[in-house]
C-alpha positions as CSV (number, residue, x, y, z in Angstrom):
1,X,14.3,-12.1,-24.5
2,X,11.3,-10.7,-22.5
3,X,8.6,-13.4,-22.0
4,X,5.0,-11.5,-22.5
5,X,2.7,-12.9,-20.1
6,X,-0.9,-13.3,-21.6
7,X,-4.0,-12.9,-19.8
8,X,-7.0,-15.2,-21.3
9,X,-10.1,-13.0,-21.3
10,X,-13.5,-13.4,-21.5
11,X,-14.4,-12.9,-25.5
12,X,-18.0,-11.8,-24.7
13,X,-16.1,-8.2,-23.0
14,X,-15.3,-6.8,-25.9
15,X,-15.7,-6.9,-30.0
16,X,-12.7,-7.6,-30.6
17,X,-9.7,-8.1,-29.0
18,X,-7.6,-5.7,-27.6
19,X,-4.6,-7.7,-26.8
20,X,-4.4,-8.4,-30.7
21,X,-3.4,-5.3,-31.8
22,X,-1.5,-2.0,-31.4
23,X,-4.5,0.3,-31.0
24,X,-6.3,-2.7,-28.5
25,X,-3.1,-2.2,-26.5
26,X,-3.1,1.8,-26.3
27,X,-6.4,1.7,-25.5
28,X,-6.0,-0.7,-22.2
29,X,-2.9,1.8,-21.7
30,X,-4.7,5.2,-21.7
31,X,-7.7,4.0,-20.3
32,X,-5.7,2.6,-17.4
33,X,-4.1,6.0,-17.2
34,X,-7.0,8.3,-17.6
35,X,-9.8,6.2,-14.9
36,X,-7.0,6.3,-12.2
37,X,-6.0,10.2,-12.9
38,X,-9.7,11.4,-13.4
39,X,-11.8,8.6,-11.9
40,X,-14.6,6.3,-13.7
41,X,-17.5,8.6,-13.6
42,X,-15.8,11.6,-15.8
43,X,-14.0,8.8,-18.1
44,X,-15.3,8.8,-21.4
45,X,-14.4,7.3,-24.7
46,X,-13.5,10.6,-26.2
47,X,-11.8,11.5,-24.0
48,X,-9.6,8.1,-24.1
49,X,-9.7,8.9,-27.7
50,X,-7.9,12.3,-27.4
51,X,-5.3,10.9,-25.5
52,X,-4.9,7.4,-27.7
53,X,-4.6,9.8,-30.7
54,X,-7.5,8.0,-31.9
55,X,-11.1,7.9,-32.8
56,X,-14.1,7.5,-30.6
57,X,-15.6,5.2,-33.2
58,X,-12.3,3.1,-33.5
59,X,-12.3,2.4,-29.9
60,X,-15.8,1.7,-29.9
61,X,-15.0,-1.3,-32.3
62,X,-13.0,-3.4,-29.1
63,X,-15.4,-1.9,-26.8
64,X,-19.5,-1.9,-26.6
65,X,-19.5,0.6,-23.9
66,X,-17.0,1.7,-21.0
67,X,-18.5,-0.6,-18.4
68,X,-17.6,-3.1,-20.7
69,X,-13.7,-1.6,-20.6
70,X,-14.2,-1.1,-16.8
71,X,-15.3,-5.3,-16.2
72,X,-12.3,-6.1,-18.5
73,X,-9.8,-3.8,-16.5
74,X,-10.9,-5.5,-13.2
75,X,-11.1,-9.0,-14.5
76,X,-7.7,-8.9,-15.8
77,X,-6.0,-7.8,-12.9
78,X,-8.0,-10.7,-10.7
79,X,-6.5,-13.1,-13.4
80,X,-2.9,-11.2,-13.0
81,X,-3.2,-11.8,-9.2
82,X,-4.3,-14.9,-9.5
83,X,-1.3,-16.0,-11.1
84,X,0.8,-14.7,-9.0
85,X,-0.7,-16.0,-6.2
86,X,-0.1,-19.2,-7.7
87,X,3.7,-18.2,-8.5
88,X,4.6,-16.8,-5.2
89,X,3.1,-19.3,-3.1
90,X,3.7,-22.6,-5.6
91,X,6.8,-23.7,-3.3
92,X,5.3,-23.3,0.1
93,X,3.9,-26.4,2.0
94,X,2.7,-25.0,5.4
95,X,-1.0,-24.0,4.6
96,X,-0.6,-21.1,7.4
97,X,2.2,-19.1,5.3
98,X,0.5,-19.7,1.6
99,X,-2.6,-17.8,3.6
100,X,-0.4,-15.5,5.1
101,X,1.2,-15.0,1.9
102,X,-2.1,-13.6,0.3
103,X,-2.6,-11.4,2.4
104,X,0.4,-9.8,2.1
105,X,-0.1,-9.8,-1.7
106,X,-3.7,-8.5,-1.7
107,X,-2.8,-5.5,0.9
108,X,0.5,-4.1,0.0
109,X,1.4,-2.0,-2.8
110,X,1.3,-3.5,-6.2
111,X,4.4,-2.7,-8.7
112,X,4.4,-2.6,-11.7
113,X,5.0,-6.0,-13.6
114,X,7.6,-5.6,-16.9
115,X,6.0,-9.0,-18.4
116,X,2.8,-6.5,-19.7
117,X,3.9,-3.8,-20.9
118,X,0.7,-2.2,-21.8
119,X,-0.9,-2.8,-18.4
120,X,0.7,-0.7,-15.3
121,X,-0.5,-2.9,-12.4
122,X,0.3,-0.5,-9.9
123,X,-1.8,1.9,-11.4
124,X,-4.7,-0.7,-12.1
125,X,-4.3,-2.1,-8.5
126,X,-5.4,1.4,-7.3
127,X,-8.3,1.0,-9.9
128,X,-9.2,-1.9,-8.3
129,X,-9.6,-0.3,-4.7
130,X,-11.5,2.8,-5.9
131,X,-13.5,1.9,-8.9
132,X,-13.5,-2.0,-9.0
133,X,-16.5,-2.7,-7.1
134,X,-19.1,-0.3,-10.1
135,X,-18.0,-3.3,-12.1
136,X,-20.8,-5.4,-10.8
137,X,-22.9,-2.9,-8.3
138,X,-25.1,-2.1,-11.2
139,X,-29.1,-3.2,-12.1
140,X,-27.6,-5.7,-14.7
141,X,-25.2,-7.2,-12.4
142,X,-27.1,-10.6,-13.2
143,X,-27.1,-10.5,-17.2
144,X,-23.4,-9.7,-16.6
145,X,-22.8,-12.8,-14.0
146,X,-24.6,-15.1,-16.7
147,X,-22.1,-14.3,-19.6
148,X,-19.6,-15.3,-16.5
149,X,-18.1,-12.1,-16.4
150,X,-17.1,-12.3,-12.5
151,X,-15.9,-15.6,-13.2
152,X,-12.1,-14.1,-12.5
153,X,-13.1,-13.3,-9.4
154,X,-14.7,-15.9,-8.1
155,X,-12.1,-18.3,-9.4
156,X,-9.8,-16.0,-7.0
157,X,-12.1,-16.3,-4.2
158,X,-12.7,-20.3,-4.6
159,X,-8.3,-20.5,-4.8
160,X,-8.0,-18.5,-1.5
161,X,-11.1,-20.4,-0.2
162,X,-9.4,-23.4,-0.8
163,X,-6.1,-22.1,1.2
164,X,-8.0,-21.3,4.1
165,X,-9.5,-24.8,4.6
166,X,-5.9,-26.0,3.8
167,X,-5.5,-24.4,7.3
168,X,-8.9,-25.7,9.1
169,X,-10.8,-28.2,7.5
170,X,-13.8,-27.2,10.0
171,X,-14.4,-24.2,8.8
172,X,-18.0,-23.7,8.1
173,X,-17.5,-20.3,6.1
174,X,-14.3,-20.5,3.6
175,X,-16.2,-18.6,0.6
176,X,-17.4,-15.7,2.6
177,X,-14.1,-15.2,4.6
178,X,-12.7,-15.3,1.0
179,X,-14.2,-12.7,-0.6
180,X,-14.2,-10.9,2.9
181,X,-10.2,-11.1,2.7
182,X,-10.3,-9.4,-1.0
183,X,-12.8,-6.5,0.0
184,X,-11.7,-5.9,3.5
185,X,-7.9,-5.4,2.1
186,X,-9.3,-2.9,-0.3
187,X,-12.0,-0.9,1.5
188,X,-9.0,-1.1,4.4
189,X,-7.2,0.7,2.3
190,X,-9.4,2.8,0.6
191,X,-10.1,4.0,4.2
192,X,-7.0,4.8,4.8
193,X,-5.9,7.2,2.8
194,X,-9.8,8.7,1.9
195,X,-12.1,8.7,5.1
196,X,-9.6,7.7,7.7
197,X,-12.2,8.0,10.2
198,X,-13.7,4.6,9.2
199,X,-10.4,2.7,10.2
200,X,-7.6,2.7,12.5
201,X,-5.1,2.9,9.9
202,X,-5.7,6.6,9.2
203,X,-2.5,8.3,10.6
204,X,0.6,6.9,9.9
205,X,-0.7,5.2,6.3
206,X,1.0,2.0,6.9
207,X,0.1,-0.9,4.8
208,X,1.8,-3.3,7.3
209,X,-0.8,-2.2,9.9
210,X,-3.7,-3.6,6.9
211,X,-1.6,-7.0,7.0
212,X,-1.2,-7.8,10.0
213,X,-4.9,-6.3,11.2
214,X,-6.1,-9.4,8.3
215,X,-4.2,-11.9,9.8
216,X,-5.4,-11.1,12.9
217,X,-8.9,-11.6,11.4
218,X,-8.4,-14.0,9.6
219,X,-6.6,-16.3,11.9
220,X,-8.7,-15.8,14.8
221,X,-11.3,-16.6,13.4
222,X,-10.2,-19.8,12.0
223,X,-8.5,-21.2,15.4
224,X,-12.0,-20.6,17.4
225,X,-13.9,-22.5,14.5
């Protein structure tokens, strides 16, 4: 039997709960399918609605707007990653390769995870890289940080700030070079494959090159500390 894994979210994201119900769960589908076909900007709830084979006032009953939907989205996969950041590095008692280990994890090429089956990873990780940061670039961005919104994120950011001064205690910077690991991987990427002129990663498209370009970051930076 297929264990489910379940995702505690932030109750003040949506009305009511999509992971609670058949229609909740198409609509984190197809919304997951439509913002990475089409992008965020021409996403709209009718449109979800057309393709959910529902209404637009049904979905707006799990959903106050589609920033709402878009914080959610994001949120959940730092919470997904988180976990299996936890899982995959659990096991490992040198500091240096747990790091290591994230790295590899927040750079490469997400699959697709059969214990959600409403929720294609792969598809939300390139979510993430394109759309993720409009989740909190926005005028409100501090109303949304007081209902805790971020706090996924920053409870990511505080577990790989932890692994880094695992590695140096001296460190004087472990929160910024944190949250610097989770954007640089993404805007490395984003690079890539978009405006290749902005990294060296441009021509042969290799995510290995984004790994070991982090490390190299990363780890000099903590060894001259």
């Amino acid at each position: 039997m297929k264990v489910q894994l379940r995702v505690n979210m932030n109750e003040a994201l949506f009305l009511r709960n999509p992971e609670e119900t058949d229609l909740g769960k198409k609509i984190i589908k197809y919304s997951i399918l439509l913002i990475h076909k089409n992008g965020f900007e021409s996403f709209t709830f009718k449109k979800l609605a057309e393709e959910s084979g529902t209404t637009e006032a049904s979905i707006y009953r799990y959903f106050e707007n589609k920033h709402r939907l878009l914080i959610y989205l994001v949120t959940w996969y730092w919470s997904w990653l988180e976990y299996q950041i936890s899982f995959q590095t659990n096991n490992m008692a040198d500091p240096v390769k747990r790091l290591r280990k994230v790295i590899k994890l927040l750079t490469t090429t997400v699959e697709d995870d059969d214990s959600t089956s409403y929720v294609n990873e792969s598809l939300l990780h390139q979510i993430v890289i394109s759309e993720g940061s409009k989740s909190f670039l926005t005028k409100h961005v501090g109303e949304d940080n007081k209902l805790h919104f971020f706090k996924p994120y920053k409870d990511l950011c505080a577990v790989i700030g932890n692994m880094i001064l695992a590695c140096n205690p001296d460190y004087k910077y472990p929160k910024s070079l944190a949250s610097t690991i989770v954007e640089m991987a993404h805007f490395q990427n984003f690079f890539m494959h978009n405006l290749p002129s902005l990294t060296d990663f441009g021509l042969k498209k290799e995510e290995a090159e984004i790994v070991d370009f982090l490390n190299d970051l990363v780890f000099t930076s903590l060894n001259k500390s």
